[in-house]
N, C-alpha and C positions, 0 to 999 in steps of 0.2 A: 736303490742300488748305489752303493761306493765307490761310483766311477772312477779310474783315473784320467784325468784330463791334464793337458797338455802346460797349461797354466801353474801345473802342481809340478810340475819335474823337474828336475835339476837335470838341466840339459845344456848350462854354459860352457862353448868350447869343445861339446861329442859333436861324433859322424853319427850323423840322425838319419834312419832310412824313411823318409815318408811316402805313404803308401798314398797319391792324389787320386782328382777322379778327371783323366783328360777324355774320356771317350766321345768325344764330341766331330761332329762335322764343322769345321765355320765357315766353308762354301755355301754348303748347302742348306743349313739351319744358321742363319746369321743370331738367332735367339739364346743359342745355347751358349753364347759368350759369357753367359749368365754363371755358367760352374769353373769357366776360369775366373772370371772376376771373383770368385766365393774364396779360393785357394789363396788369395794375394795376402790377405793377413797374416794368414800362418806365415808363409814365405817369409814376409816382413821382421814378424816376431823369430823365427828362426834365423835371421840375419842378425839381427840384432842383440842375438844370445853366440855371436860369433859361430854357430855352429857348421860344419861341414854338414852340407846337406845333399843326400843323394833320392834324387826322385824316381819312383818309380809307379810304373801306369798301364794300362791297356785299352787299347782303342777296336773295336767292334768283332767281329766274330770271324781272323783269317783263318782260315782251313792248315796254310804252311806259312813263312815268312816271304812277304809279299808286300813291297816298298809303298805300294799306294794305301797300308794302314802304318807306316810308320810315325813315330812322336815326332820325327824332326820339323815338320810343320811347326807342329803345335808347341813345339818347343821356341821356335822363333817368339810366337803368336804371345807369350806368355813369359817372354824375355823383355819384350815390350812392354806388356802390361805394367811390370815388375818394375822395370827403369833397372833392369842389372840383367849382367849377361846369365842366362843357363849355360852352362857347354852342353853338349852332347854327345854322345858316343853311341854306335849303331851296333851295338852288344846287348848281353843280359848279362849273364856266369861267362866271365872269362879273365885270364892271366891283367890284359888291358885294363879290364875295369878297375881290376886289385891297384893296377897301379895309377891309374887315374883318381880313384879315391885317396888312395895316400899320397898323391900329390895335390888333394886340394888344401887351400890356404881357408883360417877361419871366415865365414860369413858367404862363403863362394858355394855355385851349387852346379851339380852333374843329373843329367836324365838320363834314365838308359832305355833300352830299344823295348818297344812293345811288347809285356810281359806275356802274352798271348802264341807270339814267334816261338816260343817255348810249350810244347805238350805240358810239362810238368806243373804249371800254373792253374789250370782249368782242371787238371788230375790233384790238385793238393798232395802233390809230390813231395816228401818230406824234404828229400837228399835237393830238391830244388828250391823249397823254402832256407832248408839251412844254409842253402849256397849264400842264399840273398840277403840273411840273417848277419852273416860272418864282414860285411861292409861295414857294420855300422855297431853303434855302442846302443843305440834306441831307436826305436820304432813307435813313427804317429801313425796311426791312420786318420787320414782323411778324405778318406773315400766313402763319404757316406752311402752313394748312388749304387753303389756296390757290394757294401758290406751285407746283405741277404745272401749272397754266395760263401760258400765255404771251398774256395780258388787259397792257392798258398800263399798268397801276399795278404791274404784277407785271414784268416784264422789261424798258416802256419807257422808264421816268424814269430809269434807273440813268443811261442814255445821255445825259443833262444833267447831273445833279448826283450828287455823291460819296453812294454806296449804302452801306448797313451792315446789319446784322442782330442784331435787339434782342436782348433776355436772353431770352426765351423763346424763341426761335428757336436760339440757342446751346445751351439746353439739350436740346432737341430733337435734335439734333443728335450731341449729347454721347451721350444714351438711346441715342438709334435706332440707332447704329453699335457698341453694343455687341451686335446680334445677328449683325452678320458681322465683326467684327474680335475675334479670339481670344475666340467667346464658352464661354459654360460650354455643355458637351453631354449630350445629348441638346437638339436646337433644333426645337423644332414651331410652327408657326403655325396657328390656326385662323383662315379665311377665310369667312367666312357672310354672308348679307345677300338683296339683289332686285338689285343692279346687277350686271348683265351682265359690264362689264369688268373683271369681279373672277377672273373666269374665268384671262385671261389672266397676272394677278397669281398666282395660282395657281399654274398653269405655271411660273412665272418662280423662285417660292421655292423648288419642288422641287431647283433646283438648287443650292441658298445653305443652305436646312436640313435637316433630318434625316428630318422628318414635317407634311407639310402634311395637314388634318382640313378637310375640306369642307361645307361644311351648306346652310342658308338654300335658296336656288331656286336655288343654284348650280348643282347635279345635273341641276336639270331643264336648266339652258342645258346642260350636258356631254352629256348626251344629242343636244341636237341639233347638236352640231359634226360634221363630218365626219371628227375624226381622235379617235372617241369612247373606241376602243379603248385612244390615248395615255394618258389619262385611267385607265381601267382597269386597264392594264398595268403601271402606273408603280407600282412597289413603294414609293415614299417617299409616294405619296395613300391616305388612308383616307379616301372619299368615302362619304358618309351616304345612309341611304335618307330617303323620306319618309313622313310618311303622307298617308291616302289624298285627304287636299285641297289639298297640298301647302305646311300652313302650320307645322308642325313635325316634328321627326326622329323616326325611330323610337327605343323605351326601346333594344333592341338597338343602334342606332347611340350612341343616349347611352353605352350603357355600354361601346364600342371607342373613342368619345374619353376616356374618364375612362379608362381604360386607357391611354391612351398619355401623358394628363395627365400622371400619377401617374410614369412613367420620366423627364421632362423637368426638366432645367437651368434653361431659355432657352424663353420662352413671350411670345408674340405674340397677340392678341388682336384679332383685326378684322371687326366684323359680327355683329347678334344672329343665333344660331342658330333662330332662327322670331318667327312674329307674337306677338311676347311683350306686345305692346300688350293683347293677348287673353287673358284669366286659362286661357282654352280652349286657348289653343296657348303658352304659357308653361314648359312644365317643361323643353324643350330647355335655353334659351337660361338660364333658374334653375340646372338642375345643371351645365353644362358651366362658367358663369360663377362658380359657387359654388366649384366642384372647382379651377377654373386659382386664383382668390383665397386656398383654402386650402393652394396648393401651398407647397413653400419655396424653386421655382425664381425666376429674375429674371424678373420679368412687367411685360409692357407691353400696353396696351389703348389703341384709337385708332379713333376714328370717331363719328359723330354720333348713330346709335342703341345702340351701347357705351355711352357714354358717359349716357344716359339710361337705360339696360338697369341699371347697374351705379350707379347712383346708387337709382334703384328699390330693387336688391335691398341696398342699405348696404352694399357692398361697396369702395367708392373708395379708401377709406386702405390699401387691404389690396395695393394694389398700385403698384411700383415706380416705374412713371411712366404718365401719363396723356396720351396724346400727342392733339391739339386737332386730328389731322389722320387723315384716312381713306383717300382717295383719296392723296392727300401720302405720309401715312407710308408706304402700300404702294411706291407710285413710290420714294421715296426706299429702301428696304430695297434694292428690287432692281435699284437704277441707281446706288445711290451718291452722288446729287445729284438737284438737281431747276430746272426752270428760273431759277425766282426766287434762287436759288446762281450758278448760271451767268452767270446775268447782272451779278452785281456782279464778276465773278472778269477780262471783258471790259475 
């Protein structure tokens, strides 16, 4: 593909709407610091290209507008990082924003309120995309952790103004395709977590790598599929038992992934293997994460309780790349693309 990336656009001196990826806790996941620090370059480079830059974001799943998921947090949290002020504004589409945007000065930048506080976000509401579209002369995404959604900050603005795809989004990219374009072999992914649809992601790898490793409650949803036997039968899954609460793997099952660890090239990393929030159900998700870290194959790790997993146990520097996407990274391995791509490519 002929990406356009962000590096390629003449953007000195536009209002750039970029589309980041804040949906983070940092109370409660101190690890996930991890996808604001990822954002700081772009920021950077878009200062630097004197641009008026207007951020916009969405932080977890409100029902209506409701202040304890507001950006203004994280908007502080990330003004910090930055060493330059964000302003903020507790708006999305309004008269205000119009005129906050047209009063900012080159290199300065504006958040606005939680695109979510809005139905038409999650609806891929046109008349809501183009609202958001009409700010700005260009549109980065840089949400990669998001871009598997077809939400109207993620697919609908391209369809107004000239789309790009920041430096972390590029690099992602760059990572991620080195596990199905000539990579090194032995290729295993471990897939573990509570979400369901990971199931299916499952499935999909066995066809792309060598050895997919199963954990988390994944087992238990395989169980209850109707084609459980597929699951079984498949000689490229080593699917893990559990124990008896079903909040970590059995040592047996630990010790058939560190087994298959240890032959691997090419290692994927997505999903703690048990309630490792739990010092009780911790030792899965410690050894398997310990063993892939001290491998010397090429490792990649991706998703939002990884990523706090692997921050816990000091392991982050130890590994290859750090992908800020969970859902994302999976989609993207086994499709090749993902909407938020497709849609600048239109």
């Amino acid at each position: 593909m002929n990406l356009p990336f962000l590096t390629q656009a003449e953007i000195q001196g536009k209002k750039v709407l970029l589309r980041a990826d804040l949906d983070v806790d940092l109370e409660k996941n101190k690890g996930e610091v991890i996808r604001l620090k990822a954002l700081i370059p772009t920021l950077e480079f878009l200062k630097k290209s004197n641009c008026k830059t207007i951020i916009i974001a969405h932080k977890d799943r409100p029902e209506n507008p409701d202040p304890k998921y507001s950006l203004k947090e994280i908007c502080l949290s990330l003004s910090k990082m930055l060493g330059s002020e964000i302003e903020f504004i507790d708006q999305i589409v309004s008269e205000d924003v119009k005129n906050k945007v047209n009063s900012l000065k080159e290199g300065e930048f504006l958040m606005l309120e939680n695109l979510r506080f809005d139905k038409g976000e999650e609806e891929n509401n046109e008349s809501f995309a183009k609202s958001l579209s009409e700010y700005a002369e260009v549109y980065v995404n840089e949400a990669f952790g998001s871009s598997h959604r077809e939400h109207a900050s993620i697919v609908g603005i391209p369809k107004f103004i000239p789309g790009f795809l920041g430096l972390r989004f590029e690099k992602e990219i760059e990572n991620l395709s080195k596990v199905f374009v000539n990579p090194e072999r032995p290729v295993i992914a471990i897939v573990s977590g509570v979400k369901e649809d990971k199931v299916s992601y499952s499935k999909k790898l066995a066809d792309i790598v060598d050895k997919v490793l199963v954990g988390g409650r994944l087992p238990e949803y395989m169980e209850n599929e109707k084609s459980v036997r597929e699951f079984k039968d498949n000689e490229k899954m080593v699917i893990a038992n559990s124990i008896f609460d079903k909040e970590d793997i059995t040592i047996h099952s630990i010790e058939k992934f560190k087994a298959e660890i240890k032959k691997a090239k090419t290692i994927v990393l997505a999903g703690a293997i048990g309630k490792y929030e739990d010092e009780g159900h911790r030792q899965g998700t410690k050894e398997v994460f310990n063993e892939v870290a001290n491998s010397s194959a090429f490792k990649i790790v991706g998703g939002g309780d990884s990523l706090v997993a692997i921050e816990m146990f000091n392991i982050t520097d130890k590994f290859n790349w750090v992908s800020v996407g969970g859902g994302a990274m999976l989609e993207y391995l086994v499709k090749g693309s993902l909407p938020g791509i497709d849609a600048l490519l239109h």
